[in-house]
N, C-alpha and C positions, 0 to 999 in steps of 0.2 A: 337814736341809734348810737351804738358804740363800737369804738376801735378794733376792741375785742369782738371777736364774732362767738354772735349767741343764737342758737337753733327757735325757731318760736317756741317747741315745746320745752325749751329747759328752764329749770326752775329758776336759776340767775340772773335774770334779765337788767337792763340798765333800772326799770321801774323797781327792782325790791332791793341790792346790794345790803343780804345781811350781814352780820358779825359774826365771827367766828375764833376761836383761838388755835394755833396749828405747830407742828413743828415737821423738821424732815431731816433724813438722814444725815444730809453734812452740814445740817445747824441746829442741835437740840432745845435749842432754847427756845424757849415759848414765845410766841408772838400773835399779837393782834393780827386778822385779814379781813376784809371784804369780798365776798364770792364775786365775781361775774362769770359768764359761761362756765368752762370747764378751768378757769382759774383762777389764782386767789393772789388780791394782792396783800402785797403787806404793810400795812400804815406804820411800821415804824422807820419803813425807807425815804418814806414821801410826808413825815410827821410835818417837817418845815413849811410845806404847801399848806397846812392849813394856817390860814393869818387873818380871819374873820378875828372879832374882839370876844368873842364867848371862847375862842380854841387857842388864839397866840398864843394868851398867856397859861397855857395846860398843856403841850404838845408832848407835855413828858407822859401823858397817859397813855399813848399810843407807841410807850417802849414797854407799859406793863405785861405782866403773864397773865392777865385777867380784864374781862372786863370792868369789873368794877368801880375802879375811878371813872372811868369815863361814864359810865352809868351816872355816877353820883353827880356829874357833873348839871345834867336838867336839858329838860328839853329846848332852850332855844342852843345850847351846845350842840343837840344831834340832829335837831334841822342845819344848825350849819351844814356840819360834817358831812352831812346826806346833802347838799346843795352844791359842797365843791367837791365831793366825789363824782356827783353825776355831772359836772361839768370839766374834772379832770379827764372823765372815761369816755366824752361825748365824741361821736366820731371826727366832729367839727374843729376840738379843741387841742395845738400841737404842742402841751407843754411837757406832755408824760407819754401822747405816743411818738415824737418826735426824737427823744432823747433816748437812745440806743444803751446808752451806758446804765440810764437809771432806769428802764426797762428790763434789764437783765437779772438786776437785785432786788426790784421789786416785784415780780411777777413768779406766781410757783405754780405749778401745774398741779390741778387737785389729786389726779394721780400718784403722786410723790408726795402727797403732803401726810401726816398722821392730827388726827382734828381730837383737841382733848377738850373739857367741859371749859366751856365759855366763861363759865367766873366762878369765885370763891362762893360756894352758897349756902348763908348762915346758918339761915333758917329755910324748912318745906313746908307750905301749908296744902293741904288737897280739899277742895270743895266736893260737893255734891250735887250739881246745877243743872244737871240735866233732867228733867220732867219725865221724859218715855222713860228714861232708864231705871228711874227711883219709882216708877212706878210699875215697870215689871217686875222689879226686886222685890217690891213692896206687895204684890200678886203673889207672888212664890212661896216668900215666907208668914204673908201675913195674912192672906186673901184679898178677895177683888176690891170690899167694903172696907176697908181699913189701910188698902197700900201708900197713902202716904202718910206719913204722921203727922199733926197738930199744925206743928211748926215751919213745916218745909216752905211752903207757900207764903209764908212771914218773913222768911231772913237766909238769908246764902249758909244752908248748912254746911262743916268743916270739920276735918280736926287736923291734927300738926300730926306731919308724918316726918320721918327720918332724912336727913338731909347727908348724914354721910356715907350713905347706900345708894345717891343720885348719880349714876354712871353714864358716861357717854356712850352714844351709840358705836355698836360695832362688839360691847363686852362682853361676853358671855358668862352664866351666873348658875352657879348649881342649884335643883333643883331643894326646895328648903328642908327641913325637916322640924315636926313638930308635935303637939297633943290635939289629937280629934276625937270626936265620938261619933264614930258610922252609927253605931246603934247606940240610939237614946233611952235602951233598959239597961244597960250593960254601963260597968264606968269608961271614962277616956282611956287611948291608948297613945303610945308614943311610934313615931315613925315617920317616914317620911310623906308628903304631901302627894295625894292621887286626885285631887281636882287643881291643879295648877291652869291660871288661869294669865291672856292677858286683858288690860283694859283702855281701849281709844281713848285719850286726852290730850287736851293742849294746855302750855302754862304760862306763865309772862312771867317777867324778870323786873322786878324792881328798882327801880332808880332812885334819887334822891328820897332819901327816908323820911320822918317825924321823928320828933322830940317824943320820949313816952310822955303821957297824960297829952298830949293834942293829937288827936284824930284826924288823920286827912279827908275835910270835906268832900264829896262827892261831884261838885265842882270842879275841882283842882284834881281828880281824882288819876285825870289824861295827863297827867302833868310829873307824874312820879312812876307811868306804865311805860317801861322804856323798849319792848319787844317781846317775840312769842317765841316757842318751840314743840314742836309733837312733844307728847310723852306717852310710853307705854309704864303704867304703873302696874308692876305686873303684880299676881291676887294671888293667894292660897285660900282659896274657897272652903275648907274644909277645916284647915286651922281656923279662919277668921270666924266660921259659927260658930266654933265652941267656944272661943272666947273672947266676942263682943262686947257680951253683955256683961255689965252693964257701963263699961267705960271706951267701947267702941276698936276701930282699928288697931293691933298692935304686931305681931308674930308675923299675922298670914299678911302685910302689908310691904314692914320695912326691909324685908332680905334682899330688895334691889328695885330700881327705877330707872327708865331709862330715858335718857332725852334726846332730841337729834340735836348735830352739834352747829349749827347755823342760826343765828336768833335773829328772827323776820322783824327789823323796825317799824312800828305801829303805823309811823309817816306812808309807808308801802301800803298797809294794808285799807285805810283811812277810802281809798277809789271803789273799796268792793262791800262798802255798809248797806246792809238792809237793815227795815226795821225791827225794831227791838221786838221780843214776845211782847202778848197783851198780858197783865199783871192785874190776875184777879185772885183773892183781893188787890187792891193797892198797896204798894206797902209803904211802910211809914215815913215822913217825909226824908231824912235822912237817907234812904235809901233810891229818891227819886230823879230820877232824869229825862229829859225829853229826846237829847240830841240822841242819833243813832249809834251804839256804838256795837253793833251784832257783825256778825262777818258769814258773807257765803265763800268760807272755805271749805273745797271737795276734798274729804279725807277716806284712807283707802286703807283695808290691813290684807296683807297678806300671808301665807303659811309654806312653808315648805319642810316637808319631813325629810329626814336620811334620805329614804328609798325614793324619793321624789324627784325627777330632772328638774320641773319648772314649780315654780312658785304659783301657788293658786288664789285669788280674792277671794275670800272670806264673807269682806264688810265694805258698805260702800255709804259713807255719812256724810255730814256737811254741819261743820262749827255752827250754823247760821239755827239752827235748833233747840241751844241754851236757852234758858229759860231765864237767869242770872247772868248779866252782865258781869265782865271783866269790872269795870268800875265799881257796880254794885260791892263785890267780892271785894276788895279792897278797898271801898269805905264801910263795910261791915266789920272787915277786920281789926278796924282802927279805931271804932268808934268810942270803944270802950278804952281807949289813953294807948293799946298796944302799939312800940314802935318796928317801926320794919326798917333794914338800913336795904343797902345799893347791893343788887346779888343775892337780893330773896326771891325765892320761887313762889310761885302761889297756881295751883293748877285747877283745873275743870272739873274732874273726878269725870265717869265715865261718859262718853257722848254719844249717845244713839238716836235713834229719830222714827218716828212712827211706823216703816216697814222693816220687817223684819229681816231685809237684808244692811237694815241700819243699824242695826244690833251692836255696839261696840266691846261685845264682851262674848265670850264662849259660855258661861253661865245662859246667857240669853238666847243666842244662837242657837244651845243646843237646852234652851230652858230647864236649866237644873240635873242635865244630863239624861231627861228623857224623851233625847232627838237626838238624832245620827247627823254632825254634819259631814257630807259628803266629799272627798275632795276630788273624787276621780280617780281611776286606775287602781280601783280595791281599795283605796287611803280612806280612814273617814276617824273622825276624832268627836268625842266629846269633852275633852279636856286637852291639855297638852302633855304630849310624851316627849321623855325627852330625845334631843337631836333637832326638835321642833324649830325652825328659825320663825321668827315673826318678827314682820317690817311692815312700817307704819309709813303713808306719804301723802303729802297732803296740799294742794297750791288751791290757791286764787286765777282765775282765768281773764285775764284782758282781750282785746284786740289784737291779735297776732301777739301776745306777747302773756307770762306767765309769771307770776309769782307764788315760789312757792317755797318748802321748808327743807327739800333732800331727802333723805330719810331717817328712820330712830328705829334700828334694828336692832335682835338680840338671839342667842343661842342658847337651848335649856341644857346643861348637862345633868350628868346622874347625879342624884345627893351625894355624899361626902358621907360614907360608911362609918358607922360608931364602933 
């Protein structure tokens, strides 16, 4: 238990206290927090409390605007930090809730706070890991006999997406515009995107990097995974057919992404592993692991139009359906000499799960747009229009207690007229 009172269903519990970056009206300046309940402290008040030997001598990382030093710094640095925070915050413990004065400077109510992206991030990788998902897609466009390709089931497909289109939740991003071909007799036309789409994923954040040309073993792989975040990587379905192929995602992908801005420490999440998918075939040693590292995290999207009072479920999935491991995904990416530094992204690509209310995408949902999703009260969408809000939420469920992500919401506006 903690000082702070925290509801059993809120996502901030003393068990997860993620990171965040924040700022607020009468202090602009960026600063490291820790959520609990409905507030957020700030470590660069209470930096001097940490005096473990991995933090002493670093305490200046917790005056930066980003995470990333503290990322770079490695995991026995952020099991400290998570050891004397949940014993700074423990109801038991009078050193921070005792002290009135340094209470006051450290404590913001998330209310008043404004939360910007958690770290510098260099680089974006997006995977494809999900099985149901690659294999409806791979149904649609390919047929039943052919939906997955060759290689899927061999190695964590990918490719680098745009890292400076990675927005925090809350932004709102215009609808894209771009070259399609409705009709494949006819040539492309230019204009704006009419299958706007978004897509359920989670992504981790990189911590201490490699050297290029050394690979981070699969082993060590927990060892440079520093936390998670929803993401909604939102799709232009209609741009991205028409040009694919043959060098894959580009136009219909990078006009925005969104993340929630709380990143869940792996250490939290570590109490809610189930096991890993079965991996047939096997794949190749490099890429193997016994220990579990799958997660039943419940994630949830919801939609809300203009005309709509309340916000409707959509999708209702659970991380614990990847088919590729976090880890995997991150020693695949390295294998080959590539190095990654501290405040790389690296995400899921879509997350859906065998019912079709698992479906993490509108493409699926509403299968290529020849299904009405319904939302109630006359509403019904197969793609998104804009005004559209859609929010992503997602926790881990404990014993009376809950960890979870907050949310990673966004608003469509109209394209930007030529």
């Amino acid at each position: 238990m903690s000082f702070i009172k925290v509801d059993e269903k809120c996502d901030f519990s003393l068990h997860n206290l993620p990171y965040g970056v924040f700022s607020t009206a009468d202090n602009p300046r960026r600063r490291i927090g820790v959520a609990i309940g409905d507030q957020i402290l700030d470590l660069s008040e209470i930096k001097s409390l940490f005096t473990g030997p991995a933090l002493a001598p670093h305490q200046h990382v917790f005056e930066e605007p980003t995470l990333n030093a503290f990322m770079g710094l490695g995991i026995q640095a952020w099991r400290e930090a998570r050891s004397a925070l949940q014993y700074l915050l423990s109801a038991t413990e009078g050193a921070l809730r005792d002290n009135d004065a340094l209470r006051s400077r450290a404590f913001v109510h998330q209310s008043s706070a404004k939360m910007h992206l958690p770290a510098d991030i260099g680089d974006y990788t997006d995977f494809y890991s999900s099985r149901d998902h690659a294999t409806n897609v791979g149904i649609m466009f390919r047929g039943k006999d052919n939906a997955l390709m060759p290689n899927w089931l061999r190695l964590p497909v990918g490719y680098h997406g745009r890292a400076s289109s990675v927005v925090v939740s809350g932004t709102s991003f215009r609808r894209p515009m771009g070259q399609m071909r409705p009709d494949p007799t006819q040539p492309p036309v230019f204009g704006q995107c009419k299958q706007l789409d978004f897509e359920l994923e989670m992504a981790f954040f990189v911590g201490p990097g490699n050297k290029l040309g050394e690979p981070i073993p699969i082993e060590k792989a927990h060892e440079h995974i520093f936390g998670m975040v929803l993401m909604n990587d939102w799709s232009a379905r209609d741009i991205q057919a028409w040009e694919y192929v043959p060098l894959g995602p580009f136009l219909g992908k990078n006009f925005g992404t969104t993340i929630s801005p709380w990143v869940v420490p792996m250490e939290a999440l570590l109490p809610f592993t189930v096991p890993n998918e079965v991996q047939d075939p096997e794949p190749l040693p490099y890429l193997r692991h016994s220990d579990t590292y799958t997660f039943d995290i419940n994630l949830f999207v919801s939609l809300k139009g203009e005309a709509m009072k309340e916000p409707v479920t959509i999708c209702k999935s659970n991380f614990k359906y990847m088919y590729w491991t976090v880890k995997q995904q991150l020693a695949h990416h390295t294998v080959n000499g590539c190095n990654v530094r501290p405040g790389d992204l690296l995400a899921s690509g879509t997350i859906s799960g065998p019912d079709p209310e698992s479906f993490g995408s509108m493409l699926e949902l509403s299968w290529r747009g020849s299904k009405v999703i319904n939302l109630g009260a006359g509403e019904t969408r197969t793609f998104l229009k804009d005004g559209d809000e859609v929010s992503l939420t997602g926790y881990c469920q404990g014993n009376g207690y809950r960890v979870g992500f907050g949310s990673c919401a966004g608003v469509v506006l109209p394209a930007r007229q030529q």
